[in-house]
N, C-alpha and C positions, 0 to 999 in steps of 0.2 A: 380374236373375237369369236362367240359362237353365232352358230348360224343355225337361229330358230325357225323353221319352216312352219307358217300356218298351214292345217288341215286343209287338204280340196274340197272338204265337204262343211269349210265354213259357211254361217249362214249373210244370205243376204242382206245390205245393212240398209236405215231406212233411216236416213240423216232428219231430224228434228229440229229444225232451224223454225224459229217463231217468230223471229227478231223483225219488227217492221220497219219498213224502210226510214221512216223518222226517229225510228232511234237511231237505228246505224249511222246518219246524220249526226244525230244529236253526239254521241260516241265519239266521233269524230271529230265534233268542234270542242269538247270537252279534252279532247287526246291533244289537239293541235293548242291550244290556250296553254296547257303544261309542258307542250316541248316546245314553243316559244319562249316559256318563262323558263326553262332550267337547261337548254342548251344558244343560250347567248353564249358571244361570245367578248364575255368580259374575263377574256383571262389574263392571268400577270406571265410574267417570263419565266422562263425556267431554263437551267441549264445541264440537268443530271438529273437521270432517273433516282426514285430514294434505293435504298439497300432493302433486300427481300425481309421478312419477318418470319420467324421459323416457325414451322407447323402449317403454313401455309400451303393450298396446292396454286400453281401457276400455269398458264400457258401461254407460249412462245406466238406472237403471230408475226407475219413478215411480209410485207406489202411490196409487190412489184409493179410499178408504175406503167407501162408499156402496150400498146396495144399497134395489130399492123393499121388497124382501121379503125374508128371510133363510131360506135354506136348512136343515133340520135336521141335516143331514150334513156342514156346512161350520164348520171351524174358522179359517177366513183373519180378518182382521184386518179389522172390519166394521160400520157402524153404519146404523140405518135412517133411510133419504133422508130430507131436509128441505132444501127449494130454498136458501133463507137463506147456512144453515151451508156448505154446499153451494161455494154459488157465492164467498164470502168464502175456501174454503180451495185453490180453483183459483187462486185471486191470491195466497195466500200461498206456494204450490206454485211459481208464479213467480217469486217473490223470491227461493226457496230456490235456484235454479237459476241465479239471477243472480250466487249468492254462491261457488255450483258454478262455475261462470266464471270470478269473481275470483280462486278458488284456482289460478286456470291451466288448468282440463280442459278435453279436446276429446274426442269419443266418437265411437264408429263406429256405432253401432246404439243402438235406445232401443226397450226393453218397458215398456208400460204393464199393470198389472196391478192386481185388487182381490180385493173387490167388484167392483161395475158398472161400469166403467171410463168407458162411455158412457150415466151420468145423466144427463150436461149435454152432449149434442153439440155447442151452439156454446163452450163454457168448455174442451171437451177441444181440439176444432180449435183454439181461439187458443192455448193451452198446448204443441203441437206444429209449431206454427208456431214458437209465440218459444224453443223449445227448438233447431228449425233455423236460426234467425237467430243464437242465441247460441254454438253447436255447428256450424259449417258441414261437421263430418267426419262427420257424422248419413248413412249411406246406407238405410239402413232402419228403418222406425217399426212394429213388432210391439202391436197388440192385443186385448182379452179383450172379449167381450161377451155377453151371454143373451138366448134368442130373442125376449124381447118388443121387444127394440129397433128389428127388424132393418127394422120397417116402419114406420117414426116418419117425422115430418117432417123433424126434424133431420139424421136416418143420413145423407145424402146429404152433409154439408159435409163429411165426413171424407174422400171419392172426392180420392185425390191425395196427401192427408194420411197415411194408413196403409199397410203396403204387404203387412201380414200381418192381415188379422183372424180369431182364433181364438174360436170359438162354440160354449156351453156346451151341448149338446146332451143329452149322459149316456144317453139313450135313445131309441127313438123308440118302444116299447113302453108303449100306456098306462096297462096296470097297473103298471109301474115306474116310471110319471110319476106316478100315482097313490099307490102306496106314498111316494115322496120331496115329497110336498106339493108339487110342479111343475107339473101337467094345469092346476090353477087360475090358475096364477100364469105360465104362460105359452103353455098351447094345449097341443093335442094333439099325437103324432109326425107327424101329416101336416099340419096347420097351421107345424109350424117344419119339415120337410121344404119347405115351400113357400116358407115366408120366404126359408130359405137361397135355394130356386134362385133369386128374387126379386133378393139381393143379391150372388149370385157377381159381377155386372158391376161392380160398385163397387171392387172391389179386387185387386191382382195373384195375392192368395194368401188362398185360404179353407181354413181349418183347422178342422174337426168334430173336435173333443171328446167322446172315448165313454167310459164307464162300464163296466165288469165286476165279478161278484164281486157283484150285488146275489142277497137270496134272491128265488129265484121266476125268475131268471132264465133257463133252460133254454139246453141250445144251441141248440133252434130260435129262443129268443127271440135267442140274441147273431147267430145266424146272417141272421135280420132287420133287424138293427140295422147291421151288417156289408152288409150286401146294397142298406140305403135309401141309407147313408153313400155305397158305390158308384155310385149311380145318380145323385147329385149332382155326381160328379167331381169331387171338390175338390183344388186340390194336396196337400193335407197331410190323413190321420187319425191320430188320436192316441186313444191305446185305454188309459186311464189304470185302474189295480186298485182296488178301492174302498179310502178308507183312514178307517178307523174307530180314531182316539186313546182316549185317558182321557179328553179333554176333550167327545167325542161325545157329546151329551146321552144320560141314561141310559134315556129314553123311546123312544128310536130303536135302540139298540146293538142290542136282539135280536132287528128283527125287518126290520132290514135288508139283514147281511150275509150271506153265502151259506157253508155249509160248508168248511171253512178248504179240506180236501183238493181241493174243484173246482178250484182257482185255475191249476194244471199243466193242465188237460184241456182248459178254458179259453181259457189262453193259446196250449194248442198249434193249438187252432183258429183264433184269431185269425193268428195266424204262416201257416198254410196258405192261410187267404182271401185275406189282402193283399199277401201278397210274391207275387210275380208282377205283379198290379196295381199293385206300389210295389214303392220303394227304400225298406229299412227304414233309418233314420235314427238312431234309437233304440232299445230294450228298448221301446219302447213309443208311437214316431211311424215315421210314411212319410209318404215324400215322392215325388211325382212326379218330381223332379229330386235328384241326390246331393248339391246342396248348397244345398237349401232351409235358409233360416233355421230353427233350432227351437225348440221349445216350448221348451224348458230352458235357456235363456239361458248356466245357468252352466258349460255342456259349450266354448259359443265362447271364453267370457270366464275368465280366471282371477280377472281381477279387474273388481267392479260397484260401479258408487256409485249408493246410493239415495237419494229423495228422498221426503218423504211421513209422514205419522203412520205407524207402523209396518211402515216400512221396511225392509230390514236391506244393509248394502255389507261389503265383503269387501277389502279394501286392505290391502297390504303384510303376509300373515298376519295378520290382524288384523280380528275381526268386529264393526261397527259398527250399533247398530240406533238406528235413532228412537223417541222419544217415542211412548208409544200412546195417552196422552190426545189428544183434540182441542183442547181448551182451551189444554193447555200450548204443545202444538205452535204455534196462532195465536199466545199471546203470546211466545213464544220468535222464531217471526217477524218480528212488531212491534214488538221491541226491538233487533233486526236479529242474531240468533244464528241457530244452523242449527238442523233440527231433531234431531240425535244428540245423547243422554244417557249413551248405554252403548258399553263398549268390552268384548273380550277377546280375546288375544291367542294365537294356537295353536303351539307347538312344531312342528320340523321336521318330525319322525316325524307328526304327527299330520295337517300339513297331505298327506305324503303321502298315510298312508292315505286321505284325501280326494279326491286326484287321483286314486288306484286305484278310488274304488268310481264315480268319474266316467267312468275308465276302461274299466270292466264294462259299465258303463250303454249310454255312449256307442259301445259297438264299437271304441274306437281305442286301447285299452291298447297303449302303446308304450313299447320301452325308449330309444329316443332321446328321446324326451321327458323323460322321467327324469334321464337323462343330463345332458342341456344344464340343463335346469331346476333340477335338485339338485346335478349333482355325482355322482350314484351310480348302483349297477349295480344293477339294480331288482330280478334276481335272489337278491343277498343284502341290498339291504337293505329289500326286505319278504320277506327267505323264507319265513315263516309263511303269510303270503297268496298268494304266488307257488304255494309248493309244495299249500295247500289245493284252489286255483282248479283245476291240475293233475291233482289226486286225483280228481277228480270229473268230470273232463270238462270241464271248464266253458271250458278257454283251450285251445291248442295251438301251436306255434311257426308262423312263416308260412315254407315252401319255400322260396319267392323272395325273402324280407327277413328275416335273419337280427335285426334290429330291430324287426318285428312282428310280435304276437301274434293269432292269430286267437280270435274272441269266438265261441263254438258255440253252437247252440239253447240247452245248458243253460246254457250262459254265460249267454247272453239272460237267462233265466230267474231265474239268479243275480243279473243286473243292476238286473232289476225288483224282485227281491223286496227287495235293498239300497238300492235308491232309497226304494221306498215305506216302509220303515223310517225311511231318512231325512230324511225327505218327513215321515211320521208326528210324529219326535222334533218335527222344525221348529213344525209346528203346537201341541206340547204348549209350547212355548217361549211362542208369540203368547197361548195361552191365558192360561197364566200370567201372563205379563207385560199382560194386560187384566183379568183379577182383580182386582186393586188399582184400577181403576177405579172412581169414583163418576158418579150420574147427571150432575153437572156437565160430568164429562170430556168428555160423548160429545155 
């Protein structure tokens, strides 16, 4: 990857957020009514992933369920460490990908993601090794980690093996570490401020993970958090909105999140501090270079195949999730099946609108894209969406490319607030489908 350095003497940016707070409301209830209706979960069974289609690009992701301590904020798909289980479900995660193989895939890029992705440093290293061995079209291995790891004995076998690792950071504020049950369970904001600069040498691309949207958070507080992130230089920040489901324990809902209307005033600050310092990449990453890998995998990839107790791939219209037991998953392994239970399948229209709010997200809403991809004029046929985005500022045509669209501050804004709705539905999905779990599964 290159490593595009913006000018010191870029100018200051002067974020244009107009958006009032009853739209973002409105936005919001409009976002939530369509991932209600399009991630139910009325799926049939499945038992096999399909066979890749050629001309395709693919990417690998690989979920590791594990965590030493569990988050109260966190709805991902997650059970607490135990070496044993642990180290048995890193070898079945192997086999999985062996069988990933036989179906024919080769992948350009591979996210690991959890939980803790790095419990076991030497079980993830071998797993990223036999992932390149098996995949030789592998150029980049993206992954997640939380600051206790960062000075382990192990961290260091990854140097080579990873070429993104993305750090849970959320704040560097200790009463916001303190409110989220973190100060204990991983040190304070100057203790993983340190780890980080500690481990920047280890890998081509450090990615700090920030938090907003918590209460109590002031803008001197994000302005701090913003300011530590800075002084770390990491290629990549990512500045994610806190996202509080149904499924958020009901002990935490109300004394987490921050008043809904901050969240514009907020962002518009966040947009001011980093662009200049960064290439925004995202509604919600920067990158020191314009084509840093990102956080969101699914903005590169249309389509991902997952591997892992609850997983989920995306192939051919079509959304496949794993097994959320662990139980099942191991013996589903050891009888040599995959681990996908579930399928369902999304109509045209539908997948589009999913391209478009990727579109929002990502800054790259395009009508050639549309075009070649569907067959249609993206015009009419999302005009509902076309003409809303419009209405509001949020898009505008681009001068020089009668084929693109340009993404505005409130686009931005638009994009985040659509993501993390659909970011949100996602996790009320994971909830549910670990519901049904008994203590055996896990």
């Amino acid at each position: 990857m290159s490593s595009i350095i913006l000018p010191e003497t870029a100018q200051p940016y002067n974020a244009d957020i107009t958006t009032p707070n009853w739209m973002i409301s409105g936005m919001e209830k409009v976002m939530q009514f369509y991932v209600d209706r399009n991630l139910r979960l009325d799926t049939v069974s499945a038992e096999m992933m399909p066979n890749p289609i050629e001309g395709k690009k693919y990417m690998l992701y690989a979920h590791i369920p594990f965590c030493h301590t569990l988050c109260s904020f966190c709805t991902f798909h997650r059970f607490l460490f135990k070496e044993d289980k642990a180290r048995a479900y890193f070898i079945s995660l192997r086999k999985e990908m062996d069988m990933v193989k036989a179906l024919g895939y080769d992948f350009e890029s591979m996210y690991i993601g959890g939980g803790t992705t790095t419990v076991l440093e030497d079980e993830l290293a071998r797993t990223i090794e036999h992932a390149k061995k098996l995949f030789p079209s592998i150029k980049e291995v993206s992954c997640e980690s939380d600051p206790q790891h960062l000075d382990s004995p192990g961290f260091k076998q990854l140097e080579g093996l990873v070429d993104r690792m993305s750090i849970g950071v959320q704040s560097f504020n200790d009463d916001i570490l303190t409110m989220t049950d973190r100060i204990e369970k991983f040190g304070s904001g100057q203790q993983t401020f340190d780890k980080i600069m500690a481990a920047k040498e280890l890998f081509p691309i450090i990615n700090v993970d920030l938090i907003f949207g918590f209460r109590g958070q002031t803008d001197e507080v994000i302005q701090h958090d913003l300011d530590m992130a800075s002084r770390l230089d990491p290629r990549q920040i990512t500045t994610y909105p806190l996202m509080i489901t149904h499924q958020t324990r009901k002990s935490v809902k109300g004394k987490l999140a921050a008043p809904h209307g901050d969240m514009a005033r907020q962002y518009r600050q966040i947009l001011n501090s980093l662009n200049g310092q960064y290439n925004q990449l995202s509604a919600w990453a920067f990158g020191k270079a314009n084509n840093e890998g990102f956080d969101e995998y699914v903005i590169d990839y249309d389509e991902y195949l997952g591997v892992g107790s609850g997983s989920f791939s995306f192939l051919n219209d079509t959304l496949y999730v794993n097994t959320f037991s662990l139980r099942n998953y191991q013996e589903r392994i050891a009888t040599g099946r995959m681990g996908v239970d579930q399928q369902k399948n999304y109509g045209r229209k539908e997948v589009m609108q999913y391209r478009f709010l990727l579109g929002m997200f990502s800054g790259r809403l395009s009508r050639k894209y549309f075009r070649e991809t569907f067959g249609v004029n993206l015009d009419t046929a999302l005009f509902k969406e076309m003409a809303s985005m419009k209405a509001i500022g949020a898009i505008k045509n681009d001068p020089t490319d009668p084929d693109k669209l340009i993404v505005t501050d409130n686009g931005k804004m638009m994009g985040l607030l659509m993501m993390k709705e659909f970011y949100s539905g996602m996790d009320n999905v994971r909830a549910q489908l670990r519901k049904p779990l008994k203590a055996c599964d896990m």
